[in-house]
NULUM-476074 format. One record per residue: chain; residue in one letter; x, y, z of N, C-alpha, C in turn; residue number from 1. Coordinates in steps of 0.02 Angstrom, whole numbers, padded with zeros to 5 digits. Layout:
<vexdos>
vexdo mol = A	type = A	nu = X	nv = Y	nw = Z	cau = X	cav = Y	caw = Z	cu = X	cv = Y	cw = Z	seq = NUM
...
</vexdos>
This chain:
<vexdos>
vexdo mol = A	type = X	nu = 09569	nv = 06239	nw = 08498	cau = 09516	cav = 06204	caw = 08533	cu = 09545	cv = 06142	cw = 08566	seq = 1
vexdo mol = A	type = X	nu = 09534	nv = 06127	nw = 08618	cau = 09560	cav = 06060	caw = 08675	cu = 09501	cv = 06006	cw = 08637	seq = 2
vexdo mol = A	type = X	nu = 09535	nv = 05955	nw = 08647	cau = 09492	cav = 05896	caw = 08633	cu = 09492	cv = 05846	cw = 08702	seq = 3
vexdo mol = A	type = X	nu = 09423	nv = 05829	nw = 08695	cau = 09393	cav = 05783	caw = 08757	cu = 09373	cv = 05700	cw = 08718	seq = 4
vexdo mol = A	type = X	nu = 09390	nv = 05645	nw = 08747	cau = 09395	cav = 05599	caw = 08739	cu = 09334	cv = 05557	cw = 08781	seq = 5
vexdo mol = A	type = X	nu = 09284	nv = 05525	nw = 08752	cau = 09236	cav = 05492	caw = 08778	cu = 09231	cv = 05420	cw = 08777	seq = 6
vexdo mol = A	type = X	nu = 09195	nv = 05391	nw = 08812	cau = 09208	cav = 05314	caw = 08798	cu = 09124	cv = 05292	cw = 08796	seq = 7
vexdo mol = A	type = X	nu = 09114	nv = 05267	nw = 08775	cau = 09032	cav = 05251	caw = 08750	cu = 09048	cv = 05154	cw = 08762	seq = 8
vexdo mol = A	type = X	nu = 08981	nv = 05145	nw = 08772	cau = 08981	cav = 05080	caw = 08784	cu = 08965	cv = 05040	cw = 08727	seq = 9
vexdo mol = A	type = X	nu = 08999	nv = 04976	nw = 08680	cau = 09007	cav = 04936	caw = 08617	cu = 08943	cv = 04952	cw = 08597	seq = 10
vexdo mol = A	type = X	nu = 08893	nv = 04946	nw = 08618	cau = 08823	cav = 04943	caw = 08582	cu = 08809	cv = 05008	cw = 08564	seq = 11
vexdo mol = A	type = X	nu = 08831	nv = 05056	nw = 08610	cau = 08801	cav = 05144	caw = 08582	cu = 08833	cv = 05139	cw = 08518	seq = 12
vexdo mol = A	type = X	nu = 08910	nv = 05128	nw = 08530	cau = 08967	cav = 05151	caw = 08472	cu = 08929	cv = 05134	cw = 08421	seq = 13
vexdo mol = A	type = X	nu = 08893	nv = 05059	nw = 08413	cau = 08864	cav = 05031	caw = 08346	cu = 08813	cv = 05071	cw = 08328	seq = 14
vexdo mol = A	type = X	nu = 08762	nv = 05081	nw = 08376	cau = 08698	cav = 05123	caw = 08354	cu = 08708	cv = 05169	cw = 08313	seq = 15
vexdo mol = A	type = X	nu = 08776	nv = 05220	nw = 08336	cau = 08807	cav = 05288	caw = 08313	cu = 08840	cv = 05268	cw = 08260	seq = 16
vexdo mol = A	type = X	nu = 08861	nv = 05232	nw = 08233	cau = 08908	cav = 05215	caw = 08181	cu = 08845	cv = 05204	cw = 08116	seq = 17
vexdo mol = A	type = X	nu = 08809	nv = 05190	nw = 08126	cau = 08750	cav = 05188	caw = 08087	cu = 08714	cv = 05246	cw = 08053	seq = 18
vexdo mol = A	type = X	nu = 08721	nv = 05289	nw = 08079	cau = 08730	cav = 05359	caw = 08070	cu = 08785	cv = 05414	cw = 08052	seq = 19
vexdo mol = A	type = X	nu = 08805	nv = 05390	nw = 07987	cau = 08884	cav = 05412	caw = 07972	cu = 08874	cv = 05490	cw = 07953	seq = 20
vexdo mol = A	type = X	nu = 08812	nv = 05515	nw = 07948	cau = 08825	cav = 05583	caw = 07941	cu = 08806	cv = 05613	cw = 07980	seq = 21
vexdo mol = A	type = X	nu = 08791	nv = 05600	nw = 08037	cau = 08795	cav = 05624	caw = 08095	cu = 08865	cv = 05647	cw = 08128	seq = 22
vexdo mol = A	type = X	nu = 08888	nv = 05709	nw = 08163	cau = 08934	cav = 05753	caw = 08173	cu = 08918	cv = 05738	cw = 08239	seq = 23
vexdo mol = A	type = X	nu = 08963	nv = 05678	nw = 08292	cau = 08949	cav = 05647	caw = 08346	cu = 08979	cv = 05697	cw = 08402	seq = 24
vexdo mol = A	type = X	nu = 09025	nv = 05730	nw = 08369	cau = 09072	cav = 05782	caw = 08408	cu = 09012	cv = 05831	cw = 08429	seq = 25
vexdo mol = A	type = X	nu = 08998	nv = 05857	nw = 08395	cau = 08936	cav = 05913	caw = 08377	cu = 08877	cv = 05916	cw = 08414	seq = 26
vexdo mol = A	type = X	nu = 08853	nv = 05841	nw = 08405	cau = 08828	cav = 05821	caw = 08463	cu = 08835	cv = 05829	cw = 08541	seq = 27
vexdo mol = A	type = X	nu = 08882	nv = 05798	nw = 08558	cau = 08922	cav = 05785	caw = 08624	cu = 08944	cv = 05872	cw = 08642	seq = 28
vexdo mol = A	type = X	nu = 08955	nv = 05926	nw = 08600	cau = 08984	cav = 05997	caw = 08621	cu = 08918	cv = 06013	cw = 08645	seq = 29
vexdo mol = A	type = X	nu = 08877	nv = 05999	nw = 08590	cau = 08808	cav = 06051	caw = 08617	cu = 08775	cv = 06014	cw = 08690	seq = 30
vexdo mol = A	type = X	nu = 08771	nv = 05963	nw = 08669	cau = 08737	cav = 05944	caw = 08749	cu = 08771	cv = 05950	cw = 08815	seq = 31
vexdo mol = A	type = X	nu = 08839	nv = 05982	nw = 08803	cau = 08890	cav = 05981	caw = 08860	cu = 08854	cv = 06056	cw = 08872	seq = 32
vexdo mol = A	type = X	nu = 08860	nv = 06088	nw = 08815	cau = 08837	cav = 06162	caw = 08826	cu = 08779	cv = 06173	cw = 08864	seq = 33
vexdo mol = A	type = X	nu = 08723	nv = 06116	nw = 08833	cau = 08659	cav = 06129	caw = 08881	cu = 08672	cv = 06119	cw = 08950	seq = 34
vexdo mol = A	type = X	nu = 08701	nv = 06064	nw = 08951	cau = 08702	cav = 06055	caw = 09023	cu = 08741	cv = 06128	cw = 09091	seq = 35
vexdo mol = A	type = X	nu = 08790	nv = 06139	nw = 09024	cau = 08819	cav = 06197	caw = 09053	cu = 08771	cv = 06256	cw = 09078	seq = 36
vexdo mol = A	type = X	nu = 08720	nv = 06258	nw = 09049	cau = 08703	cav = 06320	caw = 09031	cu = 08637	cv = 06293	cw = 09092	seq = 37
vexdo mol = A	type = X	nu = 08629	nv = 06246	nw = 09109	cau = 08570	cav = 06221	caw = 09145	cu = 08605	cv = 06218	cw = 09219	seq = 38
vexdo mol = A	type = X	nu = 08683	nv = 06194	nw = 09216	cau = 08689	cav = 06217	caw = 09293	cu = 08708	cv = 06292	cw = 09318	seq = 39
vexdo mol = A	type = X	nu = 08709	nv = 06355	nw = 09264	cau = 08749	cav = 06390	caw = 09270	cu = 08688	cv = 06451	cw = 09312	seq = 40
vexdo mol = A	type = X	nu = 08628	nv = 06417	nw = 09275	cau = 08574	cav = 06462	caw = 09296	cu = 08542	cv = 06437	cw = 09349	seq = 41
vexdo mol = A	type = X	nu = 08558	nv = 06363	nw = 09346	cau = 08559	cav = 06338	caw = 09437	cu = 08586	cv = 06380	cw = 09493	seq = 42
vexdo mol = A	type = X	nu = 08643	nv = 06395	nw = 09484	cau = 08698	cav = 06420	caw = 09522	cu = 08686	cv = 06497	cw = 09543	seq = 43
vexdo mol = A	type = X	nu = 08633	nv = 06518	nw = 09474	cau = 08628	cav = 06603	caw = 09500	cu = 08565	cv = 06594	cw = 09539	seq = 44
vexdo mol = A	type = X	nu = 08528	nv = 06532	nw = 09507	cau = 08450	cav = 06541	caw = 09539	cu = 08471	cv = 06542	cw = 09644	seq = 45
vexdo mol = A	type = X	nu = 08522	nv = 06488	nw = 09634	cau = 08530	cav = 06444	caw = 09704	cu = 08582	cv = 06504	cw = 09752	seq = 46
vexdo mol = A	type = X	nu = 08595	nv = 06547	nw = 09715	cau = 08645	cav = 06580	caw = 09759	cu = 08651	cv = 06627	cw = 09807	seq = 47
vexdo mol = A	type = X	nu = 08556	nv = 06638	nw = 09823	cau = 08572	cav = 06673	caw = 09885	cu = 08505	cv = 06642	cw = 09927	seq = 48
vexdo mol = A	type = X	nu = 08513	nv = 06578	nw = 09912	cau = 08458	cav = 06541	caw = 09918	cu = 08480	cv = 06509	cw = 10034	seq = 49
vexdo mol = A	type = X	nu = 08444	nv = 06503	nw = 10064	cau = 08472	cav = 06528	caw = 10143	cu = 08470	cv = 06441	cw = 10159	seq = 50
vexdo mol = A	type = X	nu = 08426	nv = 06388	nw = 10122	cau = 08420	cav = 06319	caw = 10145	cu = 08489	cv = 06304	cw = 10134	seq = 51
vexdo mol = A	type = X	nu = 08477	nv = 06237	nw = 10178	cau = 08541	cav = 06198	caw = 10201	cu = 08524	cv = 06118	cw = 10156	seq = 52
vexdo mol = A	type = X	nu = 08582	nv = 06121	nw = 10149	cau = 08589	cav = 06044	caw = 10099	cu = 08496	cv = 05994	cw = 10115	seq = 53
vexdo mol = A	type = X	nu = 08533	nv = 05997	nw = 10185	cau = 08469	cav = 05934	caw = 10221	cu = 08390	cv = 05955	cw = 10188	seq = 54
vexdo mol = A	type = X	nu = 08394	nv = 06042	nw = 10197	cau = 08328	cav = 06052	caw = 10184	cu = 08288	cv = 06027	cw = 10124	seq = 55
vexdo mol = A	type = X	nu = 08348	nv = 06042	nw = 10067	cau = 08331	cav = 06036	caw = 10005	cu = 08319	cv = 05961	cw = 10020	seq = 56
vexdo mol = A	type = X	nu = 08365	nv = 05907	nw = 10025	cau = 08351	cav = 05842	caw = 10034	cu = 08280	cv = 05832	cw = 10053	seq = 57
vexdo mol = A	type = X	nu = 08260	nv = 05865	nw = 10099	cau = 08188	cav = 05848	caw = 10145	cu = 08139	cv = 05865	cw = 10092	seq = 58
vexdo mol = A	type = X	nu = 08130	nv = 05939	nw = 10076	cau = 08093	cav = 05954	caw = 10026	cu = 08108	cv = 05918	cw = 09964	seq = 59
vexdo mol = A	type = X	nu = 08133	nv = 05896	nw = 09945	cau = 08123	cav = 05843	caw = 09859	cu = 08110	cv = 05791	cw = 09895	seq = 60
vexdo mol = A	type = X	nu = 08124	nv = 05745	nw = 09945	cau = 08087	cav = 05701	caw = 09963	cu = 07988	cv = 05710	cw = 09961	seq = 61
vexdo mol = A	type = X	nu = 07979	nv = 05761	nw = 09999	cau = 07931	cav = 05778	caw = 10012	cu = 07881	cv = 05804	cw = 09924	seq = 62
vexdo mol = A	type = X	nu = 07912	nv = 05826	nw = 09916	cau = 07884	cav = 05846	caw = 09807	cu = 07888	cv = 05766	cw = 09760	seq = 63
vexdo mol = A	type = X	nu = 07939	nv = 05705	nw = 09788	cau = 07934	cav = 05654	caw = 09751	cu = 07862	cv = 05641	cw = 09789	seq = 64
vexdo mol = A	type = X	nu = 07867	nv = 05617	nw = 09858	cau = 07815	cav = 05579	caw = 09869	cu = 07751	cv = 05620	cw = 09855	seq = 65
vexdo mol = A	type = X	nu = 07734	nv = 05673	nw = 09861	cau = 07671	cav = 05706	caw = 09815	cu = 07658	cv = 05677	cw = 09742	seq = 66
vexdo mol = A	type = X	nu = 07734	nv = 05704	nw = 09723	cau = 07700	cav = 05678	caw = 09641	cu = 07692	cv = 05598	cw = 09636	seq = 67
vexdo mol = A	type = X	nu = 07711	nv = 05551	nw = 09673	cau = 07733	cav = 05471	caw = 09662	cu = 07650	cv = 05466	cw = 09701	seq = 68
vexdo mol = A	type = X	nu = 07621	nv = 05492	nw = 09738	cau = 07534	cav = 05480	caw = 09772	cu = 07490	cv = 05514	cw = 09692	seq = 69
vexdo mol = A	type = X	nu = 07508	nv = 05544	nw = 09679	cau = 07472	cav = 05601	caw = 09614	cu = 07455	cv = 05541	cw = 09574	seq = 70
vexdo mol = A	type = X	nu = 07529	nv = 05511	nw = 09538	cau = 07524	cav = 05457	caw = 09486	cu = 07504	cv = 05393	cw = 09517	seq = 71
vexdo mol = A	type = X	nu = 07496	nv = 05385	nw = 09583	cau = 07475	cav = 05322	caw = 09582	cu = 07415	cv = 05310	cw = 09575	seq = 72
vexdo mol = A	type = X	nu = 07367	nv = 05383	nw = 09582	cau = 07287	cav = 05390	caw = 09585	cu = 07275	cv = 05376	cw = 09501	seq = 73
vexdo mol = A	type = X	nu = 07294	nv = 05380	nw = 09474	cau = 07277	cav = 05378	caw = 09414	cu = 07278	cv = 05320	cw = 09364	seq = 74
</vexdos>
């Protein structure tokens, strides 16, 4: 197994150190995994997908400002 080296900022390290039976490695694999596993099905969803960078840009602009009018009614 390769080992990956992280750098956390003084205050996380402390939070986490507080938690000595916590398996920080264990942690850090699985959430690499999710993430893995979250762009991987990105990639099949997106892959025969015909928009162009810009479009997507335009459309999430256009879905923030819906939802950002949604929550402001409320």
């Amino acid at each position: 197994m390769a080992s990956l080296t992280l750098s956390v900022p003084r205050e996380l390290r402390q939070k986490m150190a507080s938690f000595k039976y916590i398996n920080w490695s264990e942690v850090a694999r699985e959430a690499i995994i999710r993430k893995l596993e979250v762009l991987e099905k990105m990639d099949r969803l997106l892959s025969e997908s015909t928009l162009s960078v810009e479009d997507t840009i335009k459309y999430g602009r256009m879905i923030n400002k819906g939802i950002w009018k949604k929550h402001k009614s409320h």
